[in-house]
N, C-alpha and C positions, 0 to 999 in steps of 0.2 A: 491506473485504469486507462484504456485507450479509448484516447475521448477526443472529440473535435469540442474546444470551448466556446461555448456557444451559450450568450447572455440570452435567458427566457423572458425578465423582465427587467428593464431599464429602469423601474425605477426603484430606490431602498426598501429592503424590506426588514423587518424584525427578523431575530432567530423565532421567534415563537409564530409568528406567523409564515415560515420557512416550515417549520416543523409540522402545522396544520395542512398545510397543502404537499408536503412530503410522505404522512403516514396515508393520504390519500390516492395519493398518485402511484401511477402503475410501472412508471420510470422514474429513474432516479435524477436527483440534483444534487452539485454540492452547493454548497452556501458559502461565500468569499466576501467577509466584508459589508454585507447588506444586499449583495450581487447573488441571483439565481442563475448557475451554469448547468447548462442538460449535459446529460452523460450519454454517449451510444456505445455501443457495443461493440465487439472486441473483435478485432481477424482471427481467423482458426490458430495460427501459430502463436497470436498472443492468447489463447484461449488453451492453447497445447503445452506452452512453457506454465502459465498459471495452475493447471492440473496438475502439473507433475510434481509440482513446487507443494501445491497444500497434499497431494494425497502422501507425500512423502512426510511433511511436517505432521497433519494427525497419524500416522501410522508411529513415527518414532517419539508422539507428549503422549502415549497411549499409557495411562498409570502415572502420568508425570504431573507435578505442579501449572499445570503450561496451558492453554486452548488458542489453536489456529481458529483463524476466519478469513474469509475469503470476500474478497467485491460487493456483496448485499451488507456488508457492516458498519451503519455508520462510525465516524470520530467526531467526537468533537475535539477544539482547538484554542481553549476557553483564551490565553495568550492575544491570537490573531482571531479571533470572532470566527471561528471557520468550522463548518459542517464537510467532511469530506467523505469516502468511499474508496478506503487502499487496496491493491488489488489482492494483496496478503497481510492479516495481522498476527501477531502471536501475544500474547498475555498471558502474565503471571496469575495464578490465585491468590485471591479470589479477586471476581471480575468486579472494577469499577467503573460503576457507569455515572451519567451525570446526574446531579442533583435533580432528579423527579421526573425522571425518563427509566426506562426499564429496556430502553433497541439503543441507544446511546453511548458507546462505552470512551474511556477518559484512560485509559493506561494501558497504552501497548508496548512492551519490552523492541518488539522489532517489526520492521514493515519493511513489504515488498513492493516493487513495480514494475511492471511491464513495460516499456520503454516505447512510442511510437515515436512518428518523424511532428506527430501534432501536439503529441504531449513532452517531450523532449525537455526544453526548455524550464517550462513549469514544474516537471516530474526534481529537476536538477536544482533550481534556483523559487523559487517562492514558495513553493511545498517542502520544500527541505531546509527551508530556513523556519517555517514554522513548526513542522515534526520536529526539531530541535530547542523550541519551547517547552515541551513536553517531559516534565520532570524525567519520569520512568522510560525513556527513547533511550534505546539504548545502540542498536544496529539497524540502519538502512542499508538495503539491494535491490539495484536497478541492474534490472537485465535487461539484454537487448532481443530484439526480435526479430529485425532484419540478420542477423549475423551472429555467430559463436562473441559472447560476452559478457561482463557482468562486473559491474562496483559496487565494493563492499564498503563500508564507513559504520567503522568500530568507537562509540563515545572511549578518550581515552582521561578525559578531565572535562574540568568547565572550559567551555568555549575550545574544548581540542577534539578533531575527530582522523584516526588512523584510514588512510585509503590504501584498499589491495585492489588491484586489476586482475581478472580472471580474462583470457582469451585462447585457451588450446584447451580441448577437447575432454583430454586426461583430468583436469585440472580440478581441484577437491575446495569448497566453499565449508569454511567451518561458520558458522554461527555461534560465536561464542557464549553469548546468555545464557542458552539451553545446551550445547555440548550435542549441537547436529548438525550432522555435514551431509551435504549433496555435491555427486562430482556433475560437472556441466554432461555429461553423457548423458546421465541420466536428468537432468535438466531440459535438456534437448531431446531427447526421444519421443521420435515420430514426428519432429518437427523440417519441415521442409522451406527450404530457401527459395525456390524456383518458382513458390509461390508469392511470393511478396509483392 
């Protein structure tokens, strides 16, 4: 998600009481640790690669074991205590969610993100260290938004994850879980640089 991390409240809070002022609220937070982060919303071109990204992934689990979700889907992170908000998830069937939550879910095969200059760091290194708790994680992609780009990271064992670099234009992204690819062309369409 393109987000500026911005603590709501300093001082700890439960998951349960995260979750009571989250079904209420009109904007979202994630939840890190006891820490309430606001989320804001996303530039056109990271809102242009995230479009192309799910309308391509429900187009091709269409009859398939599989359901994309997009930014409004909470995770949980039972591991690292963490409530977050991917900007793409895809999941196997049938959907698990957490124990006595029903907007929750607990098992995504693969996640996406949109890469800013504010989420960057966190997108690469603290979020991916804890999406990597996650039994059933199976593929992270971080794409860029300033720029033609994208890392892929394929689970290849315990504690081992395959990295491909995508940066020219042609260039075909397989998702291997589900056996679907997108070339960065159409990743990128209608997405503009000169905006950034």
């Amino acid at each position: 998600m393109t987000q500026t991390l911005e603590k709501v409240d300093k001082k700890p809070c439960s998951p349960l009481e995260y979750l009571a002022q989250e079904v209420e609220s009109e904007l979202r937070h994630e939840y890190i640790q006891g820490e309430i982060v606001a989320m804001t919303g996303g530039k056109p071109n990271h809102n242009l690669i995230l479009g192309n990204l799910y309308a391509a992934l429900n187009y091709a689990l269409k009859r398939k074991p599989y359901r994309a979700f997009v930014t409004d889907q909470r995770l949980w992170i039972p591991a690292r205590q963490m409530y977050v908000y991917p900007d793409v998830m895809v999941t196997a069937e049938p959907l698990q969610m957490q124990e006595g939550r029903k907007d929750t879910l607990v098992n995504p095969l693969i996640i996406a993100e949109v890469l800013s200059s504010s989420t960057r760091g966190y997108d690469c290194g603290d979020k991916f260290d804890a999406y990597r708790t996650i039994a059933d994680f199976q593929e992270y992609l971080l794409i860029e938004q300033e720029q033609i780009g994208a890392r892929h990271y394929v689970r290849q064992g315990e504690h081992q994850w395959l990295l491909t670099e995508y940066t020219g234009v042609t260039e075909v992204i397989l998702l291997e879980s589900i056996a679907f690819e997108i070339s960065l062309a159409d990743l990128y369409d209608k997405v503009d640089f000169t905006e950034v």
